[in-house]
Structure formats: structure tokens, C-alpha cells
C-alpha positions in Angstrom: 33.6 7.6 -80.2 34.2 11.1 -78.6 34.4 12.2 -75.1 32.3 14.0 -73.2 32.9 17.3 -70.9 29.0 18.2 -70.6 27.7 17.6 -67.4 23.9 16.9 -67.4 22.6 18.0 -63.2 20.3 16.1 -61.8 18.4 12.9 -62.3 20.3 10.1 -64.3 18.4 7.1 -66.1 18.9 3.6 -66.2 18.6 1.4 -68.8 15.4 0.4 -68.0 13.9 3.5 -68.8 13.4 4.8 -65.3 14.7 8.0 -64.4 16.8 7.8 -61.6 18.5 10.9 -59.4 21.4 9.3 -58.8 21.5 7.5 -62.4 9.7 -13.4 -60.1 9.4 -12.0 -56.7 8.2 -13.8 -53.7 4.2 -13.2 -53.5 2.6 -12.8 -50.1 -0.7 -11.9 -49.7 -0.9 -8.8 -47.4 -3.7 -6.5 -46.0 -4.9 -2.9 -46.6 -2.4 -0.4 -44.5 -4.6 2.3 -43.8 -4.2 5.5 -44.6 -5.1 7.5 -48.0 -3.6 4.1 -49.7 -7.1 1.8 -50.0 -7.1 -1.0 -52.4 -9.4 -3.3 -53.7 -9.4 -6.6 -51.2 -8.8 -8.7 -54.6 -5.8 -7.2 -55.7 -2.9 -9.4 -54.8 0.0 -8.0 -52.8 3.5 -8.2 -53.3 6.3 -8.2 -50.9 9.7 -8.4 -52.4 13.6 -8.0 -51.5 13.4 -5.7 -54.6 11.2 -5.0 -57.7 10.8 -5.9 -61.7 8.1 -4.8 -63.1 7.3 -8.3 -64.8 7.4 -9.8 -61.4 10.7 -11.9 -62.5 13.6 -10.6 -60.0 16.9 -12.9 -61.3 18.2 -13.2 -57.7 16.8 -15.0 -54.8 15.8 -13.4 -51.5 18.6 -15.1 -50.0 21.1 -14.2 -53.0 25.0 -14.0 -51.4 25.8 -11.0 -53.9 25.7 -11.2 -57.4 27.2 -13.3 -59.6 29.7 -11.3 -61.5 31.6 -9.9 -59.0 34.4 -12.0 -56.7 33.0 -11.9 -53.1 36.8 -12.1 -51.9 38.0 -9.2 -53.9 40.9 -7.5 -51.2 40.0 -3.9 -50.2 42.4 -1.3 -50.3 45.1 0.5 -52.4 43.6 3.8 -54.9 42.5 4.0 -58.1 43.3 7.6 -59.9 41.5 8.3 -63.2 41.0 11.7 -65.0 38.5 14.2 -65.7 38.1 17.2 -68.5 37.5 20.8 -67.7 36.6 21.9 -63.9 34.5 21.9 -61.2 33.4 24.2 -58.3 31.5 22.4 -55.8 30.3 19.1 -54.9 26.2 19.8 -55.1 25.7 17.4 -58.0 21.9 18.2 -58.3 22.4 22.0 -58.4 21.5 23.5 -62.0 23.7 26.1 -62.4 27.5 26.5 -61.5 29.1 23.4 -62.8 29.5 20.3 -59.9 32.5 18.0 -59.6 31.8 14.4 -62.0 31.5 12.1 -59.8 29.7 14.4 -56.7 26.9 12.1 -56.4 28.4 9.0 -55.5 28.0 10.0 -51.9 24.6 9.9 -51.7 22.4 5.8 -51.7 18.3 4.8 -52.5 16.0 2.6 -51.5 17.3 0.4 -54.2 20.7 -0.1 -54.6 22.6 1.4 -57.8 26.2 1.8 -59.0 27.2 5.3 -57.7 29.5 5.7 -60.2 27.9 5.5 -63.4 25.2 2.2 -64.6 22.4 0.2 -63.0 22.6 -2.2 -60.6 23.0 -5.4 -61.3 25.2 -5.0 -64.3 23.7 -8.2 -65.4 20.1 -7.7 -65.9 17.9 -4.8 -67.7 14.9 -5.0 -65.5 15.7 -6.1 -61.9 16.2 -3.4 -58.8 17.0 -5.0 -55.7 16.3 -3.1 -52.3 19.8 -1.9 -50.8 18.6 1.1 -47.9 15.2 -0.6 -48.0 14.8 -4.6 -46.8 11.4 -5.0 -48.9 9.3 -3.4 -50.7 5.4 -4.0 -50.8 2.8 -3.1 -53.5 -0.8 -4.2 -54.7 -0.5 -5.7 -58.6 -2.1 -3.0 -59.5 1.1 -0.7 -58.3 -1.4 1.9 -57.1 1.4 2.8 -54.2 4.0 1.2 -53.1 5.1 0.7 -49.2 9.2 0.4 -48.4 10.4 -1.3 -45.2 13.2 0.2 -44.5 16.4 -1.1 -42.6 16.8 0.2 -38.8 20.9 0.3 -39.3 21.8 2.8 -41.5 23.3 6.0 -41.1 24.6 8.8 -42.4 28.1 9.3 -43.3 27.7 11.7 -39.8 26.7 8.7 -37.8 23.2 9.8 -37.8 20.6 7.0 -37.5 18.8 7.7 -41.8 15.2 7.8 -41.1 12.1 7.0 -43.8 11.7 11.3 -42.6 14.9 11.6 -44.6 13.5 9.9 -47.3 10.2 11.8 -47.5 12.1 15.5 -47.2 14.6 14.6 -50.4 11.1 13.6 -52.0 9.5 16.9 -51.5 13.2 18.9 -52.1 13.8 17.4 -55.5 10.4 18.5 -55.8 10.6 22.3 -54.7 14.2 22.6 -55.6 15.2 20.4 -57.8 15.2 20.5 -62.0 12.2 21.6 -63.8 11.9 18.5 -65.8 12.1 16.8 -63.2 9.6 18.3 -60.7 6.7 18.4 -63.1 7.1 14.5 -63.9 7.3 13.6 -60.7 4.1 15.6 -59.7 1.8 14.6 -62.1 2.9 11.1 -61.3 3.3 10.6 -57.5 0.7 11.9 -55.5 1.6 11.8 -52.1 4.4 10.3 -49.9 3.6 9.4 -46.3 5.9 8.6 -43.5 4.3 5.3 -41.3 7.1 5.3 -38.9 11.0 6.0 -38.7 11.4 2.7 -41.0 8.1 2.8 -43.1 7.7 5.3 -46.1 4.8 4.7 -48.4 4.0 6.2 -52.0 0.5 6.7 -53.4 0.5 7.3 -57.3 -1.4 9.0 -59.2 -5.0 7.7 -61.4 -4.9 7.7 -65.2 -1.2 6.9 -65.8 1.2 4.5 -66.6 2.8 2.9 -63.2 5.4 1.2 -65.6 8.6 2.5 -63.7 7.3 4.5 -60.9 8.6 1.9 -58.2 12.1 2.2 -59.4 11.8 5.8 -59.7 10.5 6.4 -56.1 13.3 3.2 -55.1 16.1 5.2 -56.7 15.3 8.8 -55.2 18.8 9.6 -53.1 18.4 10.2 -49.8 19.8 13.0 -47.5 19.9 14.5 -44.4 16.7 16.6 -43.3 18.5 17.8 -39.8 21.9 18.6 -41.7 19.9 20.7 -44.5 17.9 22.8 -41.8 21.6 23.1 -40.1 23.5 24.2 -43.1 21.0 26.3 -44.6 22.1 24.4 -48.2 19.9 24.3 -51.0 19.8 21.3 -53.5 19.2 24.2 -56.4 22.2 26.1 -55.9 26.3 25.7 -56.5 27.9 24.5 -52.8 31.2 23.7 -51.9 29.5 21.2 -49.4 28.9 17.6 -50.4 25.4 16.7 -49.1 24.9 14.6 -46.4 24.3 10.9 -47.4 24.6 7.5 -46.6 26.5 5.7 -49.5 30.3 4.3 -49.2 32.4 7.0 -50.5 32.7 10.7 -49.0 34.8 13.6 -50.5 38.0 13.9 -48.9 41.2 15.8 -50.0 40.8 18.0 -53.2 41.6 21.4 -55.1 39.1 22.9 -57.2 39.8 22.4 -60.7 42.7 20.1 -60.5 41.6 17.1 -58.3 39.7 15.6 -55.6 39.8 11.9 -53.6 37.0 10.4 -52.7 37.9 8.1 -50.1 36.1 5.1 -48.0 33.2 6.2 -45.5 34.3 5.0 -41.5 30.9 5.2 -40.7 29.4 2.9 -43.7 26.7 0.6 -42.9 26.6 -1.9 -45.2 29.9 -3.0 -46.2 28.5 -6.8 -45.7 24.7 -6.3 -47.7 24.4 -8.6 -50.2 24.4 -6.0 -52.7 27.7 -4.4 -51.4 29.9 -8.0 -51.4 32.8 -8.1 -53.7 32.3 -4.4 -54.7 33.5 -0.8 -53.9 37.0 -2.5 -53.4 39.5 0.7 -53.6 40.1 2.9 -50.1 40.6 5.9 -52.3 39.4 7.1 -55.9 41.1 9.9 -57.0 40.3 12.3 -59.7 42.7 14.4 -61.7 41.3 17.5 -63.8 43.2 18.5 -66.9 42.1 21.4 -69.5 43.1 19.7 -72.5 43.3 16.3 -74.2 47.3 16.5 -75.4 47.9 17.3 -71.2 45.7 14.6 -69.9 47.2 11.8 -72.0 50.9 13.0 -71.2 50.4 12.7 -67.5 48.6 9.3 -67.7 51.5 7.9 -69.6 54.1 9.6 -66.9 51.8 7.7 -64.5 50.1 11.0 -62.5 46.8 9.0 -63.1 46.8 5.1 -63.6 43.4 4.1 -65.1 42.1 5.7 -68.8 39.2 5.1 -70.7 40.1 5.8 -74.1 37.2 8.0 -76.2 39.6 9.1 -79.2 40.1 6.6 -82.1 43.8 8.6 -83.1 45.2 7.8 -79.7 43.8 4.7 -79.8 45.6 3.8 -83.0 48.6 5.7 -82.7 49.2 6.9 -79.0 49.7 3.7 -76.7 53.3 3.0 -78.3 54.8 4.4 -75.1 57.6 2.7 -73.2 55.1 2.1 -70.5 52.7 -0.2 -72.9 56.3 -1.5 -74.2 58.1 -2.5 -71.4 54.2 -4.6 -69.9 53.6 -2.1 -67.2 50.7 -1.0 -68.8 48.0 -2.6 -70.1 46.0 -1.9 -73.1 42.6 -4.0 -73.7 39.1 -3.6 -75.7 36.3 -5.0 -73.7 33.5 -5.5 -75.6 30.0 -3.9 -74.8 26.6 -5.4 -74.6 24.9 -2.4 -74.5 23.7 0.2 -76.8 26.1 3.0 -77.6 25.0 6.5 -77.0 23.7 8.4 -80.1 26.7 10.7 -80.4 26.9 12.9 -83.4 25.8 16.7 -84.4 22.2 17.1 -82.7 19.8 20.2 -84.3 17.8 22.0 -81.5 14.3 21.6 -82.8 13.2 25.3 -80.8 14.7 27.1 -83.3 14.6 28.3 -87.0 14.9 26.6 -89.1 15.5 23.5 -87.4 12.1 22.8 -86.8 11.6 22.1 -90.2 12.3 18.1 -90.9 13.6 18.9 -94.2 16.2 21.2 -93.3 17.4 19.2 -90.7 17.6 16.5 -93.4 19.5 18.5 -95.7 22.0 19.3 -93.1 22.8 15.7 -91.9 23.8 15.0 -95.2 26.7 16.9 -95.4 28.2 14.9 -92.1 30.3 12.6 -94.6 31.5 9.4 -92.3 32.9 7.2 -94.2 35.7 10.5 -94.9 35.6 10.8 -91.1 36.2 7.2 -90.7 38.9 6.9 -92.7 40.4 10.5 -92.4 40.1 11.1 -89.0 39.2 7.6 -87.2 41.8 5.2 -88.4 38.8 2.9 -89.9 37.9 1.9 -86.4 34.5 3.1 -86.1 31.5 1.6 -87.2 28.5 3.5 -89.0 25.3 4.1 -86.5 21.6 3.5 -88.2 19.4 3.1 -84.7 19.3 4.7 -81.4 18.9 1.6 -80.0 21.6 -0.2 -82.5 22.4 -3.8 -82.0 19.7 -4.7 -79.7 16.9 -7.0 -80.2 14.0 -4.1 -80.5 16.0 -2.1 -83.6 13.9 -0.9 -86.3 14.6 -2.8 -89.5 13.1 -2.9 -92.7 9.8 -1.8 -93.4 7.1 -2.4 -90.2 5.3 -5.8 -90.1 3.3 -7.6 -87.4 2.6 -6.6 -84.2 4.6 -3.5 -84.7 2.7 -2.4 -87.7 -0.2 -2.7 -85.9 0.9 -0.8 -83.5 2.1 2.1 -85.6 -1.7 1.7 -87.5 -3.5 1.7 -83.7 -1.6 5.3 -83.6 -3.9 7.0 -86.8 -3.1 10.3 -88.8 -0.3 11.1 -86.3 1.9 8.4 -87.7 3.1 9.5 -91.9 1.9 7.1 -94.1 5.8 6.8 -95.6 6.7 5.0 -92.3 4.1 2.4 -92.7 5.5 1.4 -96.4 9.5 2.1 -95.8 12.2 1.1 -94.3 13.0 2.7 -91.1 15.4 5.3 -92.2 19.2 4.6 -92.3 22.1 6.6 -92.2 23.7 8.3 -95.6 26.4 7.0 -97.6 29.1 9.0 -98.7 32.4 9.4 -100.7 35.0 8.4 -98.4 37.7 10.7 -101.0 36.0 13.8 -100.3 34.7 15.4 -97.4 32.1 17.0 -99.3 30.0 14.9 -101.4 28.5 16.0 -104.1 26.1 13.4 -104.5 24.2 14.0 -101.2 24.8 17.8 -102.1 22.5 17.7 -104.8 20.0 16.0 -102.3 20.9 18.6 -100.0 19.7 21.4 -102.1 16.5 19.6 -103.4 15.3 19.4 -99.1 16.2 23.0 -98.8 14.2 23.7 -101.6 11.1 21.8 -100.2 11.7 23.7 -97.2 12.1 27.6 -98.9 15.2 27.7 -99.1 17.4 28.2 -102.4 21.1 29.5 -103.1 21.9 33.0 -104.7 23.9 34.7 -107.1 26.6 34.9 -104.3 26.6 31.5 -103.4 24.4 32.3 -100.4 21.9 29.4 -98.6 18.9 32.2 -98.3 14.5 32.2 -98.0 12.3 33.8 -99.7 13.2 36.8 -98.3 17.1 37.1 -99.1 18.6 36.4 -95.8 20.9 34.2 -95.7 20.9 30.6 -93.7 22.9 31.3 -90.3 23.5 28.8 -87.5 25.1 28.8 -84.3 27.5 25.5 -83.5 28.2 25.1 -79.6 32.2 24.0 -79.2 33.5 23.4 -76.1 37.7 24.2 -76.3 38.1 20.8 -74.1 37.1 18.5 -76.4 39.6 16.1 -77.8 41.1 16.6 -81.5 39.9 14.5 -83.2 35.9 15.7 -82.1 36.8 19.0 -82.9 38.2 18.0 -86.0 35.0 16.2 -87.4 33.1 19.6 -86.4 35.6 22.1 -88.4 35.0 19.7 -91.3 31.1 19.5 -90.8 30.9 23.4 -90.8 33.2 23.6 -93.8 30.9 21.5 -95.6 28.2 23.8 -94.4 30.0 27.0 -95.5 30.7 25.6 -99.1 26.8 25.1 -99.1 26.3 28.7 -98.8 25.1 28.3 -95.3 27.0 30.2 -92.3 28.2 28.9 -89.3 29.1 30.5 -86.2 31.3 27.8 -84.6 33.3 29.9 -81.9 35.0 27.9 -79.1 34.0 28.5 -75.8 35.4 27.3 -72.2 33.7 24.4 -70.3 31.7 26.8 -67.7 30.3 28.8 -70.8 29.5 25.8 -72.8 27.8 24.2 -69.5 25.8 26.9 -69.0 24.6 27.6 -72.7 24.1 23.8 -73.3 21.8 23.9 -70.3 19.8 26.9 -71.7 19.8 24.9 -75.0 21.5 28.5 -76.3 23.0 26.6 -79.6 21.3 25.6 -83.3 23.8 22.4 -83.4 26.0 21.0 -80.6 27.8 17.4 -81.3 26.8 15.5 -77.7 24.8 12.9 -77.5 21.8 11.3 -76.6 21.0 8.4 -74.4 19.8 4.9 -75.4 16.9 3.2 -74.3 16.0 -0.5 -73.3 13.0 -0.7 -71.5 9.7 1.3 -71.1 9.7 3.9 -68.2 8.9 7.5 -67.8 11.9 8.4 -68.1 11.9 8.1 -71.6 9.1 11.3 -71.5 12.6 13.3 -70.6 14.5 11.9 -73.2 12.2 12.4 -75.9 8.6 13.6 -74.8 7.3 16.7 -75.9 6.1 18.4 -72.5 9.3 18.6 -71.2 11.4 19.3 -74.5 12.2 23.1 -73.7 13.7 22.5 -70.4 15.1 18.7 -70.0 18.5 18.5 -70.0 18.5 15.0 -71.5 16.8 15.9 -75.0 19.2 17.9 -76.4 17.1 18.5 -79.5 14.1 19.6 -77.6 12.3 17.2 -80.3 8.3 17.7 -79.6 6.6 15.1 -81.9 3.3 13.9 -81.2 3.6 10.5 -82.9 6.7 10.0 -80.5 4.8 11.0 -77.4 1.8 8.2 -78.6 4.6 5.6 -78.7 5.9 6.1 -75.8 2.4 5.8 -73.9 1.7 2.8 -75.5 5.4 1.2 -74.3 4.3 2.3 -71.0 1.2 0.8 -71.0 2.2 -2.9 -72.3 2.1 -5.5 -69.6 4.8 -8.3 -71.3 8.7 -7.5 -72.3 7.6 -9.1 -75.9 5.0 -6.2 -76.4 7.7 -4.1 -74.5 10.2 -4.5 -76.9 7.9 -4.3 -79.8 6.8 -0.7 -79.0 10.5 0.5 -78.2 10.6 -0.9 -81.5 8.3 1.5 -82.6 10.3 4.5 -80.7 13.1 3.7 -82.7 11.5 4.0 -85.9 9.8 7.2 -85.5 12.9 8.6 -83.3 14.4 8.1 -87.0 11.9 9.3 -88.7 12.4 12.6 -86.7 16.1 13.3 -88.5 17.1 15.2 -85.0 20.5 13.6 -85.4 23.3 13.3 -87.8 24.6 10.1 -86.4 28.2 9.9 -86.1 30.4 6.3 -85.9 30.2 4.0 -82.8 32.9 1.5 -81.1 31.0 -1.9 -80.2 33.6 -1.9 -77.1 35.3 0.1 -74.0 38.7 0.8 -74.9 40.2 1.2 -71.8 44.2 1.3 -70.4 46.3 1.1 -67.1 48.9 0.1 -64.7 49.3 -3.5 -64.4 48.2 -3.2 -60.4 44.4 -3.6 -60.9 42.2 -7.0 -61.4 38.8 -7.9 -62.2 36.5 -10.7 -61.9 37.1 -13.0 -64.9 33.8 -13.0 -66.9 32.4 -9.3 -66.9 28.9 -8.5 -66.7 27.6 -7.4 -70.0 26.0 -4.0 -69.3 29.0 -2.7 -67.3 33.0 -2.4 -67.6 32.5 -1.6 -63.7 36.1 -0.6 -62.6 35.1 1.8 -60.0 32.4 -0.5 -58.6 33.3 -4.3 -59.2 37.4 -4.0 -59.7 40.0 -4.1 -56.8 44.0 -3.3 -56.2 47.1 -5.6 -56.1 49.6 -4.2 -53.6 52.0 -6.8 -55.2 51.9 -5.5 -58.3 52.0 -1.9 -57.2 55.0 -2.4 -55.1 56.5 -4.4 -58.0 55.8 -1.2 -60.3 57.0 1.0 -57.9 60.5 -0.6 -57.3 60.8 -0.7 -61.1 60.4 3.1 -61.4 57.1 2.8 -63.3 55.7 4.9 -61.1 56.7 7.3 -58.3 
């Protein structure tokens, strides 16, 4: 469980495989619309208060809000948590300079979302409900889609948001915005068509999967035509400026690089939406920026910031023995977590020599030794990761039978025969006495020798040429101690193998920058689960995109994991669904792109006794920012103790 100072611009995804830039319906029958947008006169139309691909939305048209948060929750009162490294402007989406965490929570969809971090609701995989939008409308065939948009919303200027709006972010992500990004959105939406101020249609393109398009389009933020022709701003490049939006937070006071407070919206719409009851509870959320671990932690327990989410297993076991923790005014709890972790460990970047070489990347992730990790470095609290998708009902297990078989057979020479007869392949084991094992050495040695590569007189990993092995490990100085640790003694291992290592520390802007250019041979990050089919799982893991997305830090290009993915995105029922991101799992596996480092099945997470939450959490989110509120009682009460200033 480490923590993360890499900050990936641009779109997000959810967890149902869409990509997102911020992060059984009612049937009607309906008729054509005109336009560029003709459909067959058989195909049945769909007019919804939001969208699941299966046609199976959990909440009602008339749903109240949703059922884990408590619709009485008081507003008011601020939240402070902390942040690692810097920032220097508020332009979320720009690709170079390096944006403030949590800049995009100013900016709202079609589809409502949770602007700080996880889809919306927390309590359902494949349901997006319309939030900026009042319906959305779309043949079964999902050739286009039509939004009707809501007539009251504005901008956090007061400016009526228009479906104009809408359409010019479209067409800016798409001139301006990420690479990645821009090329999967063009070959996948054709057109976008304003109908009126409150009508914005979609037309997608022929030949493709429409699997997650809907929620793509419906989670496109929205921003300010008028204000960008006014400012001059560009959505490509660094600004101090927050973009014009329409969501309930804005920035207000802050200092670059040691804080900033983003505080309620006056001019918020829709404080009383369905979607909005019982959340976005605090007036303020401040953020405090530290440039080290040891500082952070010091000022939380002298109360400078009140809520922590814990991502280090020593302070975990060791740190929280504070008088603060003693004396009850802070509370310490692990929440458990429904959904899959992130696959954290050391990634190889597949562009380069000789990391594009399966057996060498092999070799190398057997000289991560966990269980030594675990035990050394961990305090025995982590738990080994085998999947990408670990713990979830579509893991890979045991050799492939059924309808995934088939599957994998439907996909020909592309697929090795190996992962037809063996088990989908499962992390190492290793002696938990030495950090170097000499065991999976051996094995080591016999892959590099597949590969070309052999050990000298000198002790020297070299080819058939003489020169020796040399890779470059990207370190960022901000990560926490014990991260760091499990890198010096992965590159030691390394070095006693005869291979070299380059394993300087760099600051957070350097490390930003190069991590974007994917200027590194190994980098311990992480990379993001999966649970449903959607094209965003092309950026994740697809091979067009490999060399620029942000999100596939390996750059992994694999032909059998491109088939895979299309056939996910072409399957039509979540059982075939899950059997194909079965599949992904499997071959992702396969691959060896990762050297898979331990997991914590729950969010460790600690702070003053002065916030509450609803009783029975969601599983797919902790949600403090979005579904948690503030006791002035208990703040007062901690104040007049001296708990905090």
C-alpha cells in the first residue's frame, strides 16, 4: 500500500470502464429527430433519467437521492486533508506544468459524478444517472444519443450553461486536449450537434463498439465557451486560472505549493437534485501541501490538517500511538474496500530495451521478494497480489474452462497455446529471510538466458555483445519511506545480479514530467483496475495508444490483449461481460508488465473526532469528501480542550 505523488492530466476512468474527463430504464417509444441522426423506424427508443448500458438503472426516475448517503446530513464547518509535493495552477487538464490535486472538482457533466475522486453512485458498477442533463434519449441500437438538458443551471459566474457550452468543451478536449485522448474520441464520435440552448445530440461512429460511449459523452465536463474566448486560456497549457464551471466547489484562498481552500459555490444550482441530497456537506475543503512524509504526519498529529488517509503500513503499525489517538480525540479506523485495489508495484516500460522482451521482464520480477518486504518493511500487514482485478468475481483462476476458453480459442494464433493448458500466472514466492532469493535467482538467470543475456567474468548481466544490462528507475524524493525502501532493496537485488541500476531521486516536477514522457525503464506506480467493458480500457491497456496514454504506464502493445478487449466491448450481457474481463485478466498476466507488490483489502484512514458519516458505507467508495459532514459540537468540544487551535 504506497502513496502516490504522480498526477495523471486529463481524462479519469470509472469503474465501468468508461473514460471519463473528470474521472432498467423507463422505455418510450420516440421518433426520428432529424438531422444527420436517421434511424431505422424499428429500433426502439429510449428515454431515461440516466443510462446503463444493460438497460437496468438501480434507481427510479423519481429516486429522492441515493440510498447511502443521510439526506439530513448538516452543511457547514471544513474539512482539511493533505497533499504531497506541489502545484502551480489550477488547469487540471493541461499536460505539462503540474496542476493542483483536486483542480477539477470545479467543473460538472451531463451525468453526475463524485468530483473528488470515484463514480457516481458509490453503490453500483454500471448505472450513470443524468445530473446537468434531465434525460437522455437514444435508439437501442446507441447509434447517437440526444441529452435534454436542464434550463437552470449556471456557471459558477452566474451565467445561464448552455448545450453551446457543452458542444465547445467537446471540440476543445478534442483540439487541445491529451493525445490519447483526442484520437479515441475521434474515431469514436462522429459529430456533435447543438438542437437548441437545452438540446445537444451525439452521432457515433459505424463499425465500433458503442459499449460506453453514452457515459463517455455524459461525463465530458463542461465549461464556459464566452469565458474561454474572454480569457484567452487554453485547456493545453499550465494557468493559474480555474476554468469556468458549474459544479459545487470553486477555488478560493490558497498559496502555491503550500495550500489551497476550495470553498462552497454562492451561485450553485443544484444543491436540492436528487443526485446532490445528503452530499457535498463541508463549506470549505482545505488542502495542505507538504514535501515530505516525516513533515506531513507531524503536522496532522499537531492538528494543522484533521483528516488522513493512511498509505504507509510502518505508520500504520507504529505511528498512531500519539497522545491525540490516546487521549480519543482522534480516531483511527480500517474500512474495508469492495473494490479492486490498484495494481501497484515496479511497472517495466515495454518501449524500451530490453523490456520488450517477456522473458526479461520475467526475470526481473523475480527478484521483487514480498514476503521479505512484508515482513521487513510492512509489519505483515499486506497481502500478496496475483490479478489485476483481485478479489472480484471475473479473476482469472486456474487453467481456462467454459465459456472463457472458448473465448480465448475464438481469438486463434494470437493467444500462446501455454495459456490455454495453464493456470493464469500467479505471483512468485520467496524467502521471507533474505531479500535476495536464490531460488528464483537461478530462475532469473535461466530467462535471461532465453532472452541473450548471460553473466561475465566480472559478475556483469551482459548480450552477446559484452555490454552490460543497464536500466533507469524513476524515484520521486516525496515518496514515503517505506516505498522508497522496497525500491533500494529491489535495485540491490538487481545490482547483485550483475545488472545496473540508475535509481537517482528526482523532485516531483521532474518526475511529473519524465513519468509523462514515459522517460524511465522501471517506475513503482500503479495501474488502474478494471470492472466493466468500455473504451476506456483501449487507454489502459490497448496498443494504439500505448506510447502516449498516461494511464498505461508500461506502454504494453499486445495484440492478444487488444482482441480481448474488442470482444468485452462487443458482448451484450454482464455474464459474457465478465467472462471476457475474465479473459483481460489472464492475458494482462500473461504479459509480466508488472512485478506486483502487496495490497490492503481496506482504507486505513484517521482524524479528529468532529466528522460523521452515514452508518452503512457504500461499497465502492470511503466518500469523505462527497457523502461525510461536520459536527460543530464536537469541534467546539475539541477546541475548548486544546486539541486543536
Amino acid at each position: 500500500m504506497t502513496e502516490e505523488t504522480i498526477r495523471i492530466p486529463g481524462p479519469m476512468f470509472d469503474r465501468r470502464g468508461a473514460l471519463r474527463l473528470m474521472g432498467a430504464s423507463a422505455l418510450s417509444i420516440g421518433s426520428g429527430l432529424g438531422g444527420g441522426f436517421a434511424f431505422a423506424q424499428e429500433d426502439e427508443m429510449i428515454r431515461a433519467h440516466g443510462y446503463s448500458f444493460f438497460g437496468d438503472l438501480k434507481y427510479p426516475p423519481d429516486y429522492p437521492h441515493f440510498d447511502y448517503v443521510n439526506p439530513n446530513a448538516p452543511k457547514g464547518g471544513e474539512i482539511t486533508i493533505s497533499s504531497r509535493g506541489s502545484f502551480d495552477g489550477f488547469n487540471r487538464w493541461a499536460w505539462r506544468g503540474n496542476p493542483e490535486t483536486s483542480s477539477g472538482v470545479v467543473a460538472e457533466a451531463l451525468f453526475g459524478e463524485m468530483p473528488w475522486g470515484g463514480g457516481l453512485p458509490a453503490d453500483s458498477i454500471t448505472d450513470s444517472y443524468c445530473l446537468i442533463a434531465k434525460e437522455v434519449e437514444y435508439p437501442k441500437s446507441k447509434e447517437w444519443c440526444v441529452f435534454h438538458m436542464r434550463d437552470d443551471v449556471v456557471f459558477r459566474d452566474g451565467s445561464p450553461l448552455r448545450a453551446q457550452d457543452a458542444a465547445f468543451t467537446h471540440n476543445l478536449f478534442l483540439e487541445q486536449g491529451i493525445r490519447s485522448y483526442a484520437r479515441s474520441v475521434k474515431e469514436r464520435i462522429e459529430a456533435v450537434e447543438v438542437i437548441d440552448d437545452h438540446t445537444l445530440r451525439y452521432k457515433f461512429a459505424d463499425g465500433i463498439s458503442r459499449r460506453s460511449l453514452i457515459s463517455q459523452v455524459g461525463g465530458t465536463p463542461i465549461f464556459s465557451e464566452e469565458w474561454y474566448k474572454q480569457t484567452g486560456e487554453r485547456l493545453d497549457e499550465p494557468s493559474v486560472l480555474s476554468p469556468m464551471a458549474s459544479g459545487p466547489y470553486q477555488v478560493g484562498d490558497y498559496e502555491f505549493n503550500r495550500y489551497v481552500v476550495y470553498e462552497r459555490n454562492p451561485n450553485y444550482w443544484g444543491w436540492d437534485h436528487p443526485a446532490n441530497v445528503g452530499r457535498f456537506n463541508f463549506d470549505r475543503v482545505r488542502i495542505e501541501y507538504f514535501t515530505d512524509a516525516t513533515a506531513e504526519f507531524e503536522a496532522f498529529k499537531a492538528g494543522v490538517y484533521t483528516f488522513r488517509s493512511e498509505g504507509s503500513t510502518k505508520r500504520w503499525a507504529t505511528g498512531y500511538d500519539f497522545p491525540g489517538i490516546q487521549r480519543g480525540d482522534v480516531k483511527k479506523e480500517a474500512i474495508p474496500d469492495g473494490t479492486a485495489p490498484n495494481n501497484s508495484g515496479v511497472i517495466f516500460n515495454t518501449l524500451r530495451a530490453p523490456l520488450d522482451n517477456r522473458d526479461v521482464r520475467h526475470a526481473l520480477s523475480l527478484a521483487f521478494n514480498f514476503e521479505w518486504t512484508r515482513e521487513s518493511l510492512q509489519y505483515d500487514l499486506t497481502t500478496q497480489r496475483n490479478s489485476f482485478v483481485e478479489g472480484q468475481d471475473w479473476e482469472a483462476k486456474d487453467i481456462p474452462q467454459g465459456a472463457e476458453l472458448a473465448l480465448l480459442q475464438s481469438l486463434g494464433d494470437i493467444v500462446p497455446p501455454e495459456m490455454l493448458t495453464e493456470p493464469a500466472v500467479m505471483a512468485h514466492t520467496s524467502n521471507a529471510k533474505n531479500p535476495i532469493d536464490r531460488r528464483n535467482k537461478r530462475a532469473a538467470l535461466k530467462l535471461f538466458e532465453n532472452a541473450g543475456w548471460s553473466v561475465n567474468d566480472a559478475g556483469e548481466m551482459v548480450d552477446a555483445s559484452g555490454a552490460q544490462m543497464s536500466l533507469d528507475f524513476l524515484v520521486i524524493s516525496s515518496w514515503d519511506d517505506t516505498r522508497l525502501a522496497t525500491i533500494e532493496t529491489f535495485v540491490k537485488t538487481l545490482e547483485n545480479w550483475g545488472i545496473a541500476v540508475k535509481a537517482d531521486k528526482v523532485d516531483s516536477a521532474q518526475g511529473q514530467q519524465r513519468f509523462l514522457d514515459k522517460d524511465y525503464d522501471l517506475i513503482h506506480t500503479r495501474m488502474l483496475t478494471f470492472a466493466a467493458a468500455g473504451t476506456g480500457l483501449r487507454q489502459l491497456f490497448g496498443s494504439k495508444t500505448a506510447e502516449v496514454s498516461s494511464y498505461n504506464p508500461s506502454a504494453l502493445r499486445s495484440q492478444m490483449v487488444d482482441a480481448i478487449i474488442d470482444a468485452a466491448l462487443a458482448t451484450q450481457s454482464r455474464e459474457d461481460e465478465e467472462v471476457a474481463l475474465m479473459a483481460l485478466d489472464r492475458a494482462l498476466r500473461y504479459e509480466r508488465v508488472i512485478a506486483h507488490a502487496g495490497y490492503v483489502p481496506e482504507d486505513w484512514v484517521a482524524y479528529f473526532d468532529m466528522y460523521e458519516r452515514p452508518e452503512n458505507l457504500p461499497p465502492y467508495s470511503v466518500g469523505v469528501l462527497d457523502f461525510w459532514w461536520f459536527n460543530q459540537e464536537k469541534y467546539e468540544a475539541l477546541k475548548a480542550s486544546g486539541a486543536l487551535r
